[in-house]
C-alpha positions as CSV (number, residue, x, y, z in Angstrom):
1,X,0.0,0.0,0.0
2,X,1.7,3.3,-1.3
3,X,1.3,6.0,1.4
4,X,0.9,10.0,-0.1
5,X,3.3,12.4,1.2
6,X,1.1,15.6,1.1
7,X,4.3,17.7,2.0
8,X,5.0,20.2,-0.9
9,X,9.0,19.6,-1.4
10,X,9.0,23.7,-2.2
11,X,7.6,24.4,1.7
12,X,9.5,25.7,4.4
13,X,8.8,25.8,7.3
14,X,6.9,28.4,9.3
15,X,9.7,29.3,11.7
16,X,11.8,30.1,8.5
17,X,9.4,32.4,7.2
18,X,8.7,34.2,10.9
19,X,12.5,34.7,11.1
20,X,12.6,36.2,7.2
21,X,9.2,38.2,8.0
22,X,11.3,39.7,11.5
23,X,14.6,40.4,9.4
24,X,12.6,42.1,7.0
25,X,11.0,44.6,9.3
26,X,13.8,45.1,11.3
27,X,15.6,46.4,8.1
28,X,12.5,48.6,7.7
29,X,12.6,50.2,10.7
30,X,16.4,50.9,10.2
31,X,15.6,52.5,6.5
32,X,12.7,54.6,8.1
33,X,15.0,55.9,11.1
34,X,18.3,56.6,8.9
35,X,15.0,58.9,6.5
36,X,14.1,60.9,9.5
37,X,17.3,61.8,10.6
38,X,18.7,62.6,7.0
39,X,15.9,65.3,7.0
40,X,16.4,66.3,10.7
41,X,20.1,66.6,9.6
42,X,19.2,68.7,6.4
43,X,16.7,71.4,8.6
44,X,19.5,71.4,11.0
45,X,21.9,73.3,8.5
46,X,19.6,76.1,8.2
47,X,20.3,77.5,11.3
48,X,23.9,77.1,11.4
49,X,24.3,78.0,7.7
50,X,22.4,81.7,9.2
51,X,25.0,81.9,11.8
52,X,27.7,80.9,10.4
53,X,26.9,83.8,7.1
54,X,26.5,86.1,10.2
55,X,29.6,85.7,12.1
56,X,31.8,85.6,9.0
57,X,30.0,87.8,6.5
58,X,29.4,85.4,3.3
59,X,26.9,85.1,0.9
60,X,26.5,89.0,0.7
61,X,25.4,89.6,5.0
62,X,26.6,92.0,6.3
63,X,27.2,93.0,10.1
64,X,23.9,94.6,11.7
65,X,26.2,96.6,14.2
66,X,27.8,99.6,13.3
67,X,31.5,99.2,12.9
68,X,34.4,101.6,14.3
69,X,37.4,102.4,12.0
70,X,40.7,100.6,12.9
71,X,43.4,102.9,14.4
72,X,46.0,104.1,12.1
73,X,44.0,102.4,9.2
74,X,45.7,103.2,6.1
75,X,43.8,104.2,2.8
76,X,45.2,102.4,-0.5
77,X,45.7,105.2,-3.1
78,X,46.7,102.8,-5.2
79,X,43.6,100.9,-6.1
80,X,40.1,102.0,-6.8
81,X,37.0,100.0,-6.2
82,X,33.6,100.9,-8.0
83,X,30.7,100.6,-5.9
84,X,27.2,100.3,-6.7
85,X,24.4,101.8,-5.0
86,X,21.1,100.4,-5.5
87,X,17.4,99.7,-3.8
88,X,15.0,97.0,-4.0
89,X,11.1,98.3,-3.4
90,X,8.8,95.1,-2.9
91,X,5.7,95.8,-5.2
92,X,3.5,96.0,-1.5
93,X,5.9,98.9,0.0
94,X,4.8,102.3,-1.6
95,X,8.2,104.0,-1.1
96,X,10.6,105.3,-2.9
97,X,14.0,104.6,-2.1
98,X,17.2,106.0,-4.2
99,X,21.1,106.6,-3.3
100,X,22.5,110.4,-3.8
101,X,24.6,108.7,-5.9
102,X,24.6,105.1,-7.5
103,X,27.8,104.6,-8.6
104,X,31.2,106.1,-6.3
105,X,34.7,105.2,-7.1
106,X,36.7,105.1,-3.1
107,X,40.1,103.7,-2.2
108,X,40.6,101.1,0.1
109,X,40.4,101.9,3.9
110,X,38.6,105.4,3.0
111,X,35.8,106.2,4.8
112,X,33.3,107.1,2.7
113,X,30.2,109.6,3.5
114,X,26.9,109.3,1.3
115,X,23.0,109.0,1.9
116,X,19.6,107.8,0.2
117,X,16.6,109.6,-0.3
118,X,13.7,107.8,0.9
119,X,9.7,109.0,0.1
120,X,6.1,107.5,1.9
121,X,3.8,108.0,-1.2
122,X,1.0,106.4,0.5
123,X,-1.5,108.6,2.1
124,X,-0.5,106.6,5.8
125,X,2.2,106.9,7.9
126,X,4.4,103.6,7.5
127,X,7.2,102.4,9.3
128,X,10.4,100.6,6.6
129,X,13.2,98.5,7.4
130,X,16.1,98.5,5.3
131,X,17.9,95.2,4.7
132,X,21.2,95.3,3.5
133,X,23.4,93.0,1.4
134,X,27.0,92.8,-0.5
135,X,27.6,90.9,-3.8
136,X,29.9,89.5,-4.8
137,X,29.3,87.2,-1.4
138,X,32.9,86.8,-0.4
139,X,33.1,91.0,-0.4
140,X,30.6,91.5,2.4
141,X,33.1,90.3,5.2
142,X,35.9,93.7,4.0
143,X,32.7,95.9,3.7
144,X,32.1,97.6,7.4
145,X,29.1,100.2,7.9
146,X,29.9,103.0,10.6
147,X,26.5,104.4,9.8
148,X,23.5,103.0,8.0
149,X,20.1,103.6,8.6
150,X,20.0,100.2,8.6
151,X,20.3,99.8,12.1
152,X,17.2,101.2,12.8
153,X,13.2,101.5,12.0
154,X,12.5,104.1,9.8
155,X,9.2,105.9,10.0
156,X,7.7,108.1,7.5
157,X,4.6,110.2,7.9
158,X,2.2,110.0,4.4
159,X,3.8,112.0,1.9
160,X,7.1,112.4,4.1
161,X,10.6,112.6,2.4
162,X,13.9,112.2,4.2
163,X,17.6,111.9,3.7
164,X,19.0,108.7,5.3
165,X,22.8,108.4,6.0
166,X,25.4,106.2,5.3
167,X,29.2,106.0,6.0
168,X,31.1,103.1,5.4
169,X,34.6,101.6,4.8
170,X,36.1,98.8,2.5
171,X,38.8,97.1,4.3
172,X,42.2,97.6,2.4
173,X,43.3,93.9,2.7
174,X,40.0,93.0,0.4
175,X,40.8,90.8,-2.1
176,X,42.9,92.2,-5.6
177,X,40.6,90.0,-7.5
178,X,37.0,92.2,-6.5
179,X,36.9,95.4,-8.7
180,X,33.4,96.3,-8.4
181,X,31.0,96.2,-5.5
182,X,27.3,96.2,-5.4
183,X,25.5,97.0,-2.1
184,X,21.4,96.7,-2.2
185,X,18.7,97.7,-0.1
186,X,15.5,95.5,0.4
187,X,13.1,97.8,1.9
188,X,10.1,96.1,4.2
189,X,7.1,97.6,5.4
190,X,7.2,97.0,9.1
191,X,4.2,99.1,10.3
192,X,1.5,96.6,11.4
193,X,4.7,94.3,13.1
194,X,5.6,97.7,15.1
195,X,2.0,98.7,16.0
196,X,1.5,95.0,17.3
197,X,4.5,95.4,19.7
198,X,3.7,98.7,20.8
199,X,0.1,98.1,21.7
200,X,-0.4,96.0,24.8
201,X,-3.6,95.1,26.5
202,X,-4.7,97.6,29.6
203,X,-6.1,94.9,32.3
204,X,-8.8,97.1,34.2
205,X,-8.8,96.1,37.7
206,X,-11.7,96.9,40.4
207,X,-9.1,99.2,42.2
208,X,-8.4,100.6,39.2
209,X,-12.0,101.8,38.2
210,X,-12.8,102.7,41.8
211,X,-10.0,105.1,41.6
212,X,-11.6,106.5,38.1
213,X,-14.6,106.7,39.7
């Protein structure tokens, strides 16, 4: 009597397959972890790419505090470098913002004096900021601002015009191979941000409106 063997010879057995099913998720896990920390990694950069362009001037930043010329500073009378005045107006900012002059030729280590003549043509008073930046990138670290209205919030009644100062420096150990300088102005409308930190809930106590009384 011939007995059938119901076993099929391609079947493994289960604890084979539990042990391949375990490997398998294990090496899921590990794939999903190494993801998440690849990205983490990448929006980790941001903020130390911001502070590293801030402590060493790159990428066309320049320093928001106003710099004081070196003692005994000598100017280069031998070399010239053109810069370039110029001013960005987002489409949502109704100023106008323009340098005295847009191109100056200065020497190395001189300290230059110049302004920009800013203009509210809305019928509101608005509040600007001025952000700054220096291209080529690798320039912005040898280009120091003594004065820039910059540093400050600029307000500007409706219809208001104003003359806003500037004096700056180019350091005279900047690089032979920079010629021509650009620095640009990004003007911002500030005003609702300001009048949201100025304003500040009055709490009325019942002292308070005893004393009114």
């Amino acid at each position: 009597m011939t007995t059938s063997n119901n076993t099929s010879p391609n079947s493994k057995p289960s604890s084979k397959q539990s042990k391949g099913e375990q490997k398998n998720r294990t090496l899921t896990i590990k794939l999903v972890m190494a993801t998440v920390a690849m990205f983490g990694f990448g929006y980790a950069l941001v903020p130390l790419y911001d502070v590293m362009c801030e402590a060493l001037g790159i990428n066309g930043k320049t320093s928001d505090v106003a710099a004081v010329q070196p003692v005994g500073m000598q100017v280069d009378i031998s070399r010239t470098i053109s810069v370039e005045l110029m001013a960005h107006i987002p489409p949502n900012m109704p100023w106008q913002l323009k340098p005295a002059n847009s191109v100056m030729t200065v020497h190395p280590g001189e300290v230059i004096q110049t302004v920009y003549y800013a203009t509210n043509l809305s019928r509101q008073d608005l509040v600007g900021q001025a952000v700054p930046s220096v291209s080529p990138g690798m320039a912005a670290s040898y280009f120091n601002k003594m004065e820039c209205f910059c540093f400050s919030k600029q307000p500007l009644k409706a219809g208001e015009s104003t003359e806003l100062a500037l004096m700056f420096y180019i350091e005279p150990n900047i690089p032979d191979s920079i010629h021509t300088l650009t620095l640009s102005y990004t003007l911002f409308d500030i005003s609702e941000k300001q009048t949201s930190t100025s304003s500040s809930p009055i709490t009325l106590t019942n002292a308070t409106l005893r004393s009114i009384e």
